[in-house]
C-alpha positions, 0 to 999 in steps of 0.5 A: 824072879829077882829084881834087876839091878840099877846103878846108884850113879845118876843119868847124863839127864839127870845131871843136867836137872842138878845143874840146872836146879842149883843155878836157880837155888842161886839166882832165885832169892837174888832175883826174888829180892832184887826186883820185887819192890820194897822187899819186907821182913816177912819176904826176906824170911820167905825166900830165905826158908824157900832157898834153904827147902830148894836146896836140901831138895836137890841135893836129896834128888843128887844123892837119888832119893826116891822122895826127890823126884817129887820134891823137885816139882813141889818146890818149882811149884812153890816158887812160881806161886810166890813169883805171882804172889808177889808179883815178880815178872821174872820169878814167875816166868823164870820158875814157870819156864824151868818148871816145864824144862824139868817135867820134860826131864823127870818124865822121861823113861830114862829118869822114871827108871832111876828113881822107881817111877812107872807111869807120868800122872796125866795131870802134868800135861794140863799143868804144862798147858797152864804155865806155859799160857800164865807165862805168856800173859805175864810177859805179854801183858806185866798187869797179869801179876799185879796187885796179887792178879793170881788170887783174884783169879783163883777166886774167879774160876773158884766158882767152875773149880768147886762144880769140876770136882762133882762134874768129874765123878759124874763123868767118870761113871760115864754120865753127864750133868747139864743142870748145874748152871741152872742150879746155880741160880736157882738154889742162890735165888732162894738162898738170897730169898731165905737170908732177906726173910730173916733166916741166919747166914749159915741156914741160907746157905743150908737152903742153897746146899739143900737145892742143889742136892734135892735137884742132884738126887733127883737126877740120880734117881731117874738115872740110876733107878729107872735107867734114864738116858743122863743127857736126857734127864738132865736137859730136862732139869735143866729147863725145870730149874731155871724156869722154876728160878723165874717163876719164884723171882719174876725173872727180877734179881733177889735184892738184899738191904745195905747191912746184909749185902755186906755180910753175904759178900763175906763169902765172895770178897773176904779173905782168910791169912791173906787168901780169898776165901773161894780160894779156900772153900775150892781147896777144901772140896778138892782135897775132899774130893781127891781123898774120896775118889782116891782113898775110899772104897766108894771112890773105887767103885765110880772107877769100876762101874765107869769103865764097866757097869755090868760088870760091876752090877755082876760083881756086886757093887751097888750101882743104884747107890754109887750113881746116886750118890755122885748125883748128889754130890754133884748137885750139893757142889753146884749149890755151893756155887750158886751161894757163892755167886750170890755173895759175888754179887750180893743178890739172887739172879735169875740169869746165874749160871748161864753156860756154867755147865758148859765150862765146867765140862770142858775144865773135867775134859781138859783135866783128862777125864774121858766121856766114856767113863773110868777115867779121871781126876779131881786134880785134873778137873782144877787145872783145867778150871784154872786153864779155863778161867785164865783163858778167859782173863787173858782174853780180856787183858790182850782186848779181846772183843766179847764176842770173839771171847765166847767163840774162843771159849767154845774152840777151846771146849771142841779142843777138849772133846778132840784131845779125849778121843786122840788120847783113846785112840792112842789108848786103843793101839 
């Protein structure tokens, strides 16, 4: 059956987004030198790069290239970053609003059948979300920019970020991990305790990735093996790790001498060109994560047994190995974490974690993964981590009393569950 023909010419829409996109190729560098104070070399040089990238982009996206539909939304991306990077109110605002008006054109049927595009990823709704609630704190309250606000932020909720890519595999297999909060604190506790005993700074963190994953197999065995309720078996982890975290430190924080709190806060507070290096460690699992979800046979096999694990066992996929290696994983990632938490604080603390799981919960289900199984992404999983650590700075700068902060929090969670089931409502019709 032969193909239908398209036109080359591009839609009354996508005329609209060239207008658009080359106004902000000139107003962009203007504005970006203009208001950031004291522009440097090194800036100058950024925005001149930048503005070139932007307008070989549009002009490639006018011409209709395939490849432009996406460079588009790359280089927005870019410039909502150095608006923030920055710290430019109206470049970071301004990127941010255009950003949104040019998703809801490029996913629009009319422009996805111009440029040979099937389906919108789910991954741009959460990332609307995220924009849209970064530019009303920054016009709401101008501190959310300052002083480089959006690496320390990325560096707070880096800690939920690492966990959402393990939590998300689990989920996609249609399972649940209520253990990774205490965990957290159970395998940064004996870390800590291993590093002041004398062990080098990379075996602590060895001893941190080795609980997590021992608590992670554990879990996967019963699960997998003995067909457990995963609810269930990891309640009761759960209460196991965090009664064995206070039982190992009577319930009293792992302190560390001057010399060694400053090389464990190298992990947390340290940066790397300039980015923190949660930020950096969170970045790598994310990508490992997306390539190994995405890009290996293993990956594929989550999805299957997710969306149907009899059929899956009758094809002959290894269920027991998948589920308990994502258990694994899961748990590895959670020990990555509590090491972290404890270089943030410089100390092993019994009371690490608490709520983490729940957090890290409600950033896979914002991220548009589904509790009943075979959907999901890592990507998604980190908006929604992002979603859920700016929610939480932004309550604090608009003065938000703690309290109500935990109420708003778990609002957000019920939000969560009620969009998955309309989003398999909506699947079922």
């Amino acid at each position: 059956m032969a193909e239908p023909e398209t036109s080359t010419r591009l839609s009354g829409l996508s005329i609209q987004v060239v207008a658009v996109w080359l106004l902000s190729c000139v107003l962009l560098p203007i504005v970006l030198l203009k208001f950031t104070p004291a522009p440097t070399g090194g800036l100058k040089i950024v925005t001149g790069v930048f503005t070139l990238a932007c307008i070989a982009a549009g002009i490639s996206y006018a011409v209709g290239v395939r490849v432009a539909w996406h460079l588009l939304q790359a280089c927005m991306l870019l410039g909502v970053f150095l608006g923030g990077y920055y710290s430019n109110h109206v470049v970071f605002v301004g990127e941010s609003v255009l950003l949104i008006y040019l998703y809801f054109s490029l996913y629009t049927p009319e422009v996805r059948r111009e440029f040979h595009v099937h389906t919108a990823p789910r991954e741009v709704g959460v990332l609307l979300v995220l924009l849209g609630i970064c530019a009303a704190l920054a016009l709401l309250r101008p501190r959310f920019l300052e002083g480089g606000n959006l690496l320390d932020l990325g560096r707070q909720f880096s800690m939920v970020g690492v966990m959402a890519v393990g939590m998300t595999m689990v989920i996609i297999l249609g399972g649940i991990d209520l253990s990774v909060g205490s965990v957290v604190a159970l395998s940064g506790c004996l870390a800590t305790m291993a590093y002041r005993g004398g062990a080098a700074l990379w075996l602590a963190v060895l001893v941190a990735l080795g609980v997590g994953g021992a608590n992670g197999a554990f879990n996967g065995i019963l699960i997998s093996r003995f067909r457990m309720a995963p609810f269930i078996i990891t309640l009761g982890t759960m209460s196991m790790a965090r009664s064995l975290t206070n039982v190992i430190t009577d319930g009293k924080p792992v302190v560390l001498e001057p010399q060694l709190e400053q090389a464990l806060k190298t992990i947390a507070w340290a940066d790397t060109w300039g980015v923190p290096n949660p930020v950096w460690l969170m970045a790598i699992v994310v990508l490992m994560g997306h390539v190994f979800l995405t890009r290996t046979r293993t990956g594929r096999y989550i999805y299957y047994i997710g969306a149907n694990e009899e059929a899956a066992r009758l094809s002959g996929l290894n269920v027991i190995a998948v589920k308990w290696l994502v258990y694994t994983i899961c748990g590895v990632l959670a020990g990555l974490a509590g090491i972290i938490q404890a270089a943030r604080v410089a100390s092993g603390q019994p009371a690490a974690g608490w709520g983490d799981e729940l957090r890290v919960i409600a950033a896979v289900i914002i991220g548009g993964a589904s509790f009943t199984g075979g959907e999901g992404t890592v990507l998604g999983a980190l908006f929604g981590a992002a979603i859920m650590g700016v929610l939480r700075q932004g309550l604090v700068l608009l003065g938000v009393e703690t309290f109500w902060q935990k109420f708003v929090e778990g609002a957000v969670i019920i939000g969560a569950v009620a969009l998955d089931m309309l989003r398999r409502y909506r699947a079922r019709q």
